[in-house]
C-alpha positions as CSV (number, residue, x, y, z in Angstrom):
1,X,0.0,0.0,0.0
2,X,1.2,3.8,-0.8
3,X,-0.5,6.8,-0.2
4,X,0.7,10.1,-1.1
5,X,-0.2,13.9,-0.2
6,X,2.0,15.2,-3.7
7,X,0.1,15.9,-6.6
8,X,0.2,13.6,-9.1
9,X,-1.9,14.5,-11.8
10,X,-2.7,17.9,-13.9
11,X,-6.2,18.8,-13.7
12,X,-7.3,19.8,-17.3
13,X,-10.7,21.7,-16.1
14,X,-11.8,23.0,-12.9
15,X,-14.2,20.3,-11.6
16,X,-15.8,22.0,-8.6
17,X,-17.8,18.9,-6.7
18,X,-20.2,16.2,-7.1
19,X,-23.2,17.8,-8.3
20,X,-25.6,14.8,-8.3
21,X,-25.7,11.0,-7.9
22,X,-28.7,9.4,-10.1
23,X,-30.1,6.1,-9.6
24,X,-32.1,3.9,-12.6
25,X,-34.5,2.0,-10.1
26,X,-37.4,0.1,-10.3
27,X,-40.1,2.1,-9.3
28,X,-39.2,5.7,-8.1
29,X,-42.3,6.4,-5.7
30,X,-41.1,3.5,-3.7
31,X,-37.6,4.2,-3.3
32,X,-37.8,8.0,-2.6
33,X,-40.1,6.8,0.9
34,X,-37.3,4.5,1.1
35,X,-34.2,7.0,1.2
36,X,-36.8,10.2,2.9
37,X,-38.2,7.8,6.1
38,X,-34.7,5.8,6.4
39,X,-31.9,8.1,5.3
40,X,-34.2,11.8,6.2
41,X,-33.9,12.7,3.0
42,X,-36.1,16.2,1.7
43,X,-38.0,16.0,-1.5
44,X,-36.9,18.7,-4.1
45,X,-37.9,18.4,-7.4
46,X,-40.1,16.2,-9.9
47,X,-40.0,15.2,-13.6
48,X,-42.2,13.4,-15.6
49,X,-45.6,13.4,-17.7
50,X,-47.2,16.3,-15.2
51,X,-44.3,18.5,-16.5
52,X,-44.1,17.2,-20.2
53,X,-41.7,14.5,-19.9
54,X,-43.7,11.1,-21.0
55,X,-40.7,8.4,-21.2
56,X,-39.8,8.1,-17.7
57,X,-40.0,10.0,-14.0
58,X,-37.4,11.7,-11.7
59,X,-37.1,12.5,-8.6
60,X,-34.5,14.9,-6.5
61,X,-33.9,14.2,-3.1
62,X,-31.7,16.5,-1.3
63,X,-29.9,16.2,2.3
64,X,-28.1,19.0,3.1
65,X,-25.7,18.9,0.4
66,X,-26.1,15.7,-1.5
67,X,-28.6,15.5,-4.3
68,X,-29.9,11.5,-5.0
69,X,-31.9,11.5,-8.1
70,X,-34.4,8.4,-8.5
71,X,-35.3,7.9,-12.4
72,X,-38.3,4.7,-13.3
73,X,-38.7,4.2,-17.1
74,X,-42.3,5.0,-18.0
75,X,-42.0,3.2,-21.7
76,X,-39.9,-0.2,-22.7
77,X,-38.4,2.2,-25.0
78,X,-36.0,4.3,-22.6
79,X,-32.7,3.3,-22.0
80,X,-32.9,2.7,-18.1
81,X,-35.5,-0.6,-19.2
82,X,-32.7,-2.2,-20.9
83,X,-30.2,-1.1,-18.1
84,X,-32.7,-2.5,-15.1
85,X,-33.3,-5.7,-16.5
86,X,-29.2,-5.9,-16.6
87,X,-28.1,-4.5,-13.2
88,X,-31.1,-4.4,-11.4
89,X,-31.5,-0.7,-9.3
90,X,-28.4,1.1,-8.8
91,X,-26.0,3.7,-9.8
92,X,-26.5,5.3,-13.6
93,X,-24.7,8.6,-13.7
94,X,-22.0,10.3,-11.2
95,X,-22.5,13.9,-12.0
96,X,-19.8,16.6,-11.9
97,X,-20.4,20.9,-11.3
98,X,-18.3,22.4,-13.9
99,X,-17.8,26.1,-15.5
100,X,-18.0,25.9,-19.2
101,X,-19.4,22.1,-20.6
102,X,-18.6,22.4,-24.1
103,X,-14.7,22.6,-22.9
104,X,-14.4,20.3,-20.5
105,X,-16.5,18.2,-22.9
106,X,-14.3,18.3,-25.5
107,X,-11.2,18.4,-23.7
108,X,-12.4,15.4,-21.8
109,X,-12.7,13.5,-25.8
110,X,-9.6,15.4,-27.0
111,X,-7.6,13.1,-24.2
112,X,-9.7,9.6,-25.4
113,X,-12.7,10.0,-23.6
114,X,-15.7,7.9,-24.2
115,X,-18.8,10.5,-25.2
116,X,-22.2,9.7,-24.1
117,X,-24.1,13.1,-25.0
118,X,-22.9,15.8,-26.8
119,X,-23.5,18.9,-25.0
120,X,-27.2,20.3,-24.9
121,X,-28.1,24.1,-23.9
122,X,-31.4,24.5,-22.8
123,X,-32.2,28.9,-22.7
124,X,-36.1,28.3,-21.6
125,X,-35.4,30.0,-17.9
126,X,-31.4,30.7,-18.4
127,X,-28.4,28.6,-19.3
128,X,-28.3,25.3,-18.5
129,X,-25.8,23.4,-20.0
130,X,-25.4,19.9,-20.1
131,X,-23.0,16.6,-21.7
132,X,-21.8,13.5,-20.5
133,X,-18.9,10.7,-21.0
134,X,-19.4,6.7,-20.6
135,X,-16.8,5.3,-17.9
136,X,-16.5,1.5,-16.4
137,X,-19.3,-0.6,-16.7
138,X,-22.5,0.9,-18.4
139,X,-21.8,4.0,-15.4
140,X,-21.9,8.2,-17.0
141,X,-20.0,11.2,-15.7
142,X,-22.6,13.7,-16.5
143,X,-21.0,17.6,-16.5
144,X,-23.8,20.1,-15.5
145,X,-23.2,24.2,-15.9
146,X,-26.5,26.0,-14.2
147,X,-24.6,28.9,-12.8
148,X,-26.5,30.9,-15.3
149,X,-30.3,29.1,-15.0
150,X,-33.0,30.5,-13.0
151,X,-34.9,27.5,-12.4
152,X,-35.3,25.0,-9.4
153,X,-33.3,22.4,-10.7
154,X,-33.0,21.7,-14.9
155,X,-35.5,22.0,-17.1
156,X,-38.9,20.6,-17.0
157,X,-38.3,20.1,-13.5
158,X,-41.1,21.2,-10.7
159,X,-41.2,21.1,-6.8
160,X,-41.6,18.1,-5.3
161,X,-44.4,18.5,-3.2
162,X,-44.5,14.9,-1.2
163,X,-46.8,14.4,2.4
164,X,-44.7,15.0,5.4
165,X,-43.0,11.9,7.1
166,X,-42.1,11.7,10.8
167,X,-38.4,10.9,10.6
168,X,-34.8,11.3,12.8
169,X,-32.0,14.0,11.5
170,X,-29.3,12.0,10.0
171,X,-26.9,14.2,10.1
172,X,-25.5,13.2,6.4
173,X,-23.6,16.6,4.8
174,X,-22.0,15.5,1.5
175,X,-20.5,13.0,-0.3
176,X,-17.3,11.8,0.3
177,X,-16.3,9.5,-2.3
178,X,-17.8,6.9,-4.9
179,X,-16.7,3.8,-5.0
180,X,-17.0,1.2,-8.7
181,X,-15.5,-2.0,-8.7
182,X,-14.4,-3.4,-12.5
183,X,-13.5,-6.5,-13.7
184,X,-9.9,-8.5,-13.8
185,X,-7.3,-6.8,-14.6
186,X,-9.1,-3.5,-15.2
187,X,-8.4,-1.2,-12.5
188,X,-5.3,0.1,-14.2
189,X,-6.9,0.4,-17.3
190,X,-9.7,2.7,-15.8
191,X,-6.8,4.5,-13.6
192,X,-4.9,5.5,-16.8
193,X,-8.5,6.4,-18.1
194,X,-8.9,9.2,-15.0
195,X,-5.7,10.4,-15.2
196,X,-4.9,11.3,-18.6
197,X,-9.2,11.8,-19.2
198,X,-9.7,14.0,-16.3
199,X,-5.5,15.2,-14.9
200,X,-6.9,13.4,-11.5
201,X,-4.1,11.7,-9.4
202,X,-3.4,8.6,-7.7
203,X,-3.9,9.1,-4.3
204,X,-3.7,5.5,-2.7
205,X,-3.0,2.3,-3.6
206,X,-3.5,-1.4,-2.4
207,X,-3.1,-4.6,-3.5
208,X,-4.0,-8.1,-2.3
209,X,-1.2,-8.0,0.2
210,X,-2.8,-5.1,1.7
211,X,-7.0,-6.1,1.0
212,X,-7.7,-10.0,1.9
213,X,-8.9,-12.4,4.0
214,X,-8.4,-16.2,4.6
215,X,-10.6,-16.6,1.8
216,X,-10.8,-13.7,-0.3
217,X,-8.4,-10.8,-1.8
218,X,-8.7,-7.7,-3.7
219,X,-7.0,-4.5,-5.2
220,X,-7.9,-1.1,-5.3
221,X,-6.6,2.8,-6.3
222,X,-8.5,5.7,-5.4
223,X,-8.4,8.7,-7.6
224,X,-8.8,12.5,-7.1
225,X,-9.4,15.5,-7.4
226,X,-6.9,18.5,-6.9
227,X,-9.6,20.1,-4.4
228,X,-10.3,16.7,-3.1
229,X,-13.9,17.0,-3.6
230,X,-13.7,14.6,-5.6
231,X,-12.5,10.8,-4.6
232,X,-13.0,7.7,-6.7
233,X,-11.7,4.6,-5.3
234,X,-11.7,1.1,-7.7
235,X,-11.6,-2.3,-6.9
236,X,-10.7,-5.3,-8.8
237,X,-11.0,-8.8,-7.8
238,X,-7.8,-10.8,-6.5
239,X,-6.9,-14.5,-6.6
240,X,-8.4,-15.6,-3.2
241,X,-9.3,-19.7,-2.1
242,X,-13.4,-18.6,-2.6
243,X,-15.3,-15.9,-4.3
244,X,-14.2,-12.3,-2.9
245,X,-17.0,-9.7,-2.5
246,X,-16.0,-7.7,-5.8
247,X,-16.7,-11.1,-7.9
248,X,-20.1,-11.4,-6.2
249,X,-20.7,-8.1,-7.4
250,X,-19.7,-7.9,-11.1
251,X,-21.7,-11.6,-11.0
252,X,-24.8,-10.1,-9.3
253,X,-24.4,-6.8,-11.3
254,X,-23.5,-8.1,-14.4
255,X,-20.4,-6.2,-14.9
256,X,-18.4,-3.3,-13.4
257,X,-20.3,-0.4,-12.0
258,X,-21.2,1.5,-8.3
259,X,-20.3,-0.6,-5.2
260,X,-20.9,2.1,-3.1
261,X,-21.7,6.0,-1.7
262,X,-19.7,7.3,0.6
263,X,-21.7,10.4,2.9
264,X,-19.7,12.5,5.3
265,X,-21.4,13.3,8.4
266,X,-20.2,15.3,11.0
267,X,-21.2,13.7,14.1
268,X,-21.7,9.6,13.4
269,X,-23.1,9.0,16.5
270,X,-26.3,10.6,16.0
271,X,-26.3,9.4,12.5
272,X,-25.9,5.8,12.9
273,X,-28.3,6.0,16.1
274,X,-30.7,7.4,14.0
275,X,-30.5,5.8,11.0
276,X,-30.5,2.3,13.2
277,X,-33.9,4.2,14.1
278,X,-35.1,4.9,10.9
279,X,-34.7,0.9,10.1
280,X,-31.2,1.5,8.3
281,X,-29.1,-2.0,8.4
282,X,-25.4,-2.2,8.6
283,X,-23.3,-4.7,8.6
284,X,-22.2,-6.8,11.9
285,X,-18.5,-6.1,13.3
286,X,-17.6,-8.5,16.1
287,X,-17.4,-7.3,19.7
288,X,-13.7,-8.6,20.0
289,X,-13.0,-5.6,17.1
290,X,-13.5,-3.2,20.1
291,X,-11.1,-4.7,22.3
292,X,-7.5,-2.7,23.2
293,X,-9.5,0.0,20.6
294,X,-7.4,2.9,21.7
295,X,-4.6,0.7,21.9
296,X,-4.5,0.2,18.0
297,X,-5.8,3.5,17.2
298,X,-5.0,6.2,19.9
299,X,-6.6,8.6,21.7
300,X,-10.4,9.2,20.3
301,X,-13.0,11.9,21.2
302,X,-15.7,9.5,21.4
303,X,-17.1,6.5,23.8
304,X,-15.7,3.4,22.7
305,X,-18.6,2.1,24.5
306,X,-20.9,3.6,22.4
307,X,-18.8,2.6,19.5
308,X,-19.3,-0.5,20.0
309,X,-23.0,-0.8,20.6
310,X,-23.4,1.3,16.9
311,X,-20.6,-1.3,15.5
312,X,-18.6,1.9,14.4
313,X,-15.4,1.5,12.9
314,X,-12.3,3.7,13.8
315,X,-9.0,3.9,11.5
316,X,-6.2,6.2,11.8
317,X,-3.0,7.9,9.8
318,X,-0.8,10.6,9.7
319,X,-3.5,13.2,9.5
320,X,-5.6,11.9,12.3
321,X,-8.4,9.5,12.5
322,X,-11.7,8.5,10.8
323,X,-14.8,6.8,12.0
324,X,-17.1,4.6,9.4
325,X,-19.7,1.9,9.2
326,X,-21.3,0.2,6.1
327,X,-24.5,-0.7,5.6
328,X,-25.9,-3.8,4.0
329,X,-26.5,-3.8,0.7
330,X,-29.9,-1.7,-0.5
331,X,-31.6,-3.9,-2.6
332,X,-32.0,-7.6,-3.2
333,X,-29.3,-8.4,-5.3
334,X,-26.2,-7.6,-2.9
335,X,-24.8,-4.7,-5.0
336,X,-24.9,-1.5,-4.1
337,X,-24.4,-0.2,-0.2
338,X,-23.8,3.1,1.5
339,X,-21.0,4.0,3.6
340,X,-21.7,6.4,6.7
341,X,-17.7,7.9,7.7
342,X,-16.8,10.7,9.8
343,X,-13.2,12.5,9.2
344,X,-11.6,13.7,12.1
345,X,-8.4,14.8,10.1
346,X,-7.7,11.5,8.4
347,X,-7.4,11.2,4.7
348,X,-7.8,7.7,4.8
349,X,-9.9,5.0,4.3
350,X,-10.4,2.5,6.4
351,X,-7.3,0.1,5.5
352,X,-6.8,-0.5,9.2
353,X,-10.3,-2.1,9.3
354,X,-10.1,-4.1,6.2
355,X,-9.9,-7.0,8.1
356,X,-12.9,-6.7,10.3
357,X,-14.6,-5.4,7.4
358,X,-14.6,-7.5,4.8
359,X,-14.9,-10.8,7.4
360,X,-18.2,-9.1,8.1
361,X,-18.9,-9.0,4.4
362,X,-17.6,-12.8,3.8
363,X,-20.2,-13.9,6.4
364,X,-23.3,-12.5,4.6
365,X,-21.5,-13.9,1.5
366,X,-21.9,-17.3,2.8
367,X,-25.1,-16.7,4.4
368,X,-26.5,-15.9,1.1
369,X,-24.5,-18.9,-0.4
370,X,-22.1,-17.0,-2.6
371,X,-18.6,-17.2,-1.2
């Protein structure tokens, strides 16, 4: 394993944040009482036949600063059927804020990027500016430009007018990173992709050594950012005696794609308490993880105590520490999850709770017979 502070890369635009994550799912209504009475998320803003859109339905959610949108094909002939029927709900488009769309567009294709959509300006109620590139998997980096629109959210979009739901504060702020595991031998190939396509830098590194179990291995890179808004880990599988957790998911997914969101809160206790609340599940961590804690990690503001009873995770580096906890995958097939971390300094990841991790994760492997 290597992680580095130094700059690595050259940024070839000025890619401000993640603007949006948008989900293809099943059935949209469903999922948005899912992710507002589980995850307190706020409805935002609707699309669909009631604003002159007739092949499919959108919803924004919004949390503080993270924006979910939840898109249902209404006819057999828009591309999320096609794409459901493959993957089952999860993860279509990773959305970027940028200043001018037509250059980072093709700037991103000058450097061997895959297009998607060429860029689009919509003038109805300002500028709004729009394109997108293909990356692993059948996944889209969307750029968006609305500095200059007037409207609530793109056009034909309206306020989302839902009834109110009795649910805890989660705490959630913004997204930390986004995580996509690829096939063999891919994860360098989609590296090279990032860097040269986008100027980001390698920021870590691990390989099998670094990521396994008795049973199970795999590798992984995360990429950045120069403003480190923007972190994109990949895994790969790894020779291991069984079937790691990255080979479950290309086999349940049907190829590369999301494993998982990342949301940054700024006081986990209260999230996790009330997410647990909410009916949120997260994965198990044995009780012997919390023993000699402070011991492994150093001094920590919080009650290990209480640590413990939420299964909370604590890892530290040279910046400082990090708390996290994953929850259990979101929908039947075991795809994607969300990750719940709290930086307290710490550029990190996890790595120190690999192990503890991914036994956790082997365990609901085999109890779904897959490992």
């Amino acid at each position: 394993m290597y992680m580095t502070d130094k700059w690595e890369g050259k940024e070839h635009f000025n890619i401000k944040r993640f603007k949006y994550v948008e989900f293809y799912v099943g059935n949209a209504k469903q999922v948005v009482h899912f992710y507002r009475s589980a995850f307190g998320f706020e409805e935002f803003a609707y699309s669909g036949p009631e604003t002159g859109v007739f092949s499919h339905v959108s919803y924004v959610l919004k949390n503080r600063k993270i924006f979910f949108v939840f898109t249902t094909p209404l006819k057999s002939s828009h591309p999320a059927t096609d794409w459901l029927k493959k993957h089952g709900d999860g993860v279509r488009d990773i959305a970027f804020d940028v200043d001018d769309v037509e250059f980072v567009y093709k700037s991103c294709l000058d450097r061997g990027a895959i297009p998607h959509k060429k860029p689009i300006r919509n003038n109805e109620n300002g500028d709004f500016d729009i394109a997108s590139i293909k990356t692993y998997g059948d996944t889209i980096h969307t750029f968006i430009d609305d500095s200059k629109f007037n409207g609530l959210w793109a056009p034909k979009f309206k306020k989302l007018e839902l009834p109110k739901i009795n649910t805890s504060d989660t705490k959630l702020v913004l997204i930390d990173h986004i995580v996509g595991n690829v096939d063999w031998d891919e994860m360098d190939k989609w590296r090279e992709y990032y860097e040269k396509v986008f100027g980001f830098g390698t920021f870590v590194r691990f390989d099998e050594g670094d990521i396994s179990t008795k049973y199970s291995a795999l590798k992984s890179i995360v990429l950045r950012s120069k403003n480190w808004k923007i972190k994109l880990p990949i895994n790969e599988p790894a020779q291991g005696l069984k079937k790691s957790q990255i080979e479950e998911y290309l086999e349940f997914n049907e190829g590369a794609g999301v494993q998982h969101i990342a949301i940054l809160t700024d006081d986990i206790i209260s999230s996790i308490a009330n997410l647990r609340s909410n009916g949120v599940e997260f994965l198990h961590i044995p009780d012997t993880y919390y023993d000699n804690l402070t011991q492994r990690v150093g001094g920590i503001d919080e009650d290990v105590k209480k640590l413990k009873e939420l299964n909370i995770l604590v890892d530290r580096d040279e910046y400082g520490y990090l708390l996290q906890i994953f929850t259990k995958p979101l929908q039947d097939r075991p795809t994607l999850f969300i990750e719940i971390i709290q930086r307290k300094g710490s550029k990190g990841f996890g790595q120190g709770n690999f192990q503890a991790l991914f036994e956790s994760i082997e365990k609901a492997q085999g109890e779904r017979g897959n490992l």
